[in-house]
C-alpha positions as CSV (number, residue, x, y, z in Angstrom):
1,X,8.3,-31.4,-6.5
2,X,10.4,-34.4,-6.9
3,X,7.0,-36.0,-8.8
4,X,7.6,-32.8,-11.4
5,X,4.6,-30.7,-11.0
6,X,4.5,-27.6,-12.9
7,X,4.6,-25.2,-10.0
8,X,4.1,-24.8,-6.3
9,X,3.7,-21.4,-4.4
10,X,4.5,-21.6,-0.6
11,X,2.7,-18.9,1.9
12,X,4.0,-19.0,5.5
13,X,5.3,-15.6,6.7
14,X,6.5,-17.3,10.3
15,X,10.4,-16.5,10.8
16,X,12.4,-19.8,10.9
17,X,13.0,-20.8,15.0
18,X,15.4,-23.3,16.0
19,X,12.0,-25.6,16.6
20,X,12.0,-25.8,12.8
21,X,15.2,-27.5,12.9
22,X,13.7,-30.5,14.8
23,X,10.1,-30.3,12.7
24,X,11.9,-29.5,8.7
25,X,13.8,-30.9,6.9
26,X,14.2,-28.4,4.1
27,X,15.5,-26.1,6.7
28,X,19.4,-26.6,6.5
29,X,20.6,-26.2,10.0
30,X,22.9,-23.4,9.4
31,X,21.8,-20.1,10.9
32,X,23.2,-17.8,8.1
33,X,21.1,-19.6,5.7
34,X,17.8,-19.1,7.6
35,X,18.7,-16.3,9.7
36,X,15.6,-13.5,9.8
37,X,14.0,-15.4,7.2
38,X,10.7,-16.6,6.7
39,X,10.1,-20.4,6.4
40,X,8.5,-20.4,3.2
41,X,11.2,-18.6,1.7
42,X,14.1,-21.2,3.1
43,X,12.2,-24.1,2.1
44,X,11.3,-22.3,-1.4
45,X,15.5,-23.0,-1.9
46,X,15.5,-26.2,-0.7
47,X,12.7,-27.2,-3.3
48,X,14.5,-25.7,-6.0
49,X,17.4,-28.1,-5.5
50,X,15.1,-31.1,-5.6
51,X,13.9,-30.2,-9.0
52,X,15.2,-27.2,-10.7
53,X,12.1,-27.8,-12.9
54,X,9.4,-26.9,-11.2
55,X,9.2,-23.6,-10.7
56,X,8.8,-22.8,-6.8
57,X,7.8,-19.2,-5.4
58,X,6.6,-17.7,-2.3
59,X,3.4,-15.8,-1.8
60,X,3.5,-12.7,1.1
61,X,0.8,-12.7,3.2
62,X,-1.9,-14.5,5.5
63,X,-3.4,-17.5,3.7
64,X,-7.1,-16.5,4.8
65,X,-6.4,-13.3,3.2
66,X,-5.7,-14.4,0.2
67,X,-8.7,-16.7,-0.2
68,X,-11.2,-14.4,1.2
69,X,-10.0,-11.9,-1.8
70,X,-10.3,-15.0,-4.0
71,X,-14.0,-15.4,-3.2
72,X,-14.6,-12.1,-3.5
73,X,-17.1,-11.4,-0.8
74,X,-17.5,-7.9,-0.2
């Protein structure tokens, strides 16, 4: 982000824990931020601020998902 790439999309659907706290640092450590929320979406904020820029979304879903759909193997 900070290098000014065009885009990023973030998938992880995992609620924030207080683990994350220790292991992120785009997670700010104040529970009303991140309370209930996935960590994709709380880091997706903390990108924005970095480089208002890039444009930074978050994808729903499971990551295998999404690229067995991509391949297209049914």
């Amino acid at each position: 982000v900070l290098a000014g790439v065009g885009s990023l999309s973030l998938m992880d659907d995992h609620v924030v824990t207080e683990d994350d706290l220790n292991a992120n640092f785009l997670i700010p450590p104040d529970d009303s931020i991140y309370g209930g929320r996935s960590r994709a979406e709380v880091c997706c904020e903390s990108l924005i601020d970095f480089n208002p820029m890039v444009r930074v979304s978050v994808e729903k879903g499971k990551v295998e998902s999404k690229l067995l759909a991509s391949f297209n193997l049914s």
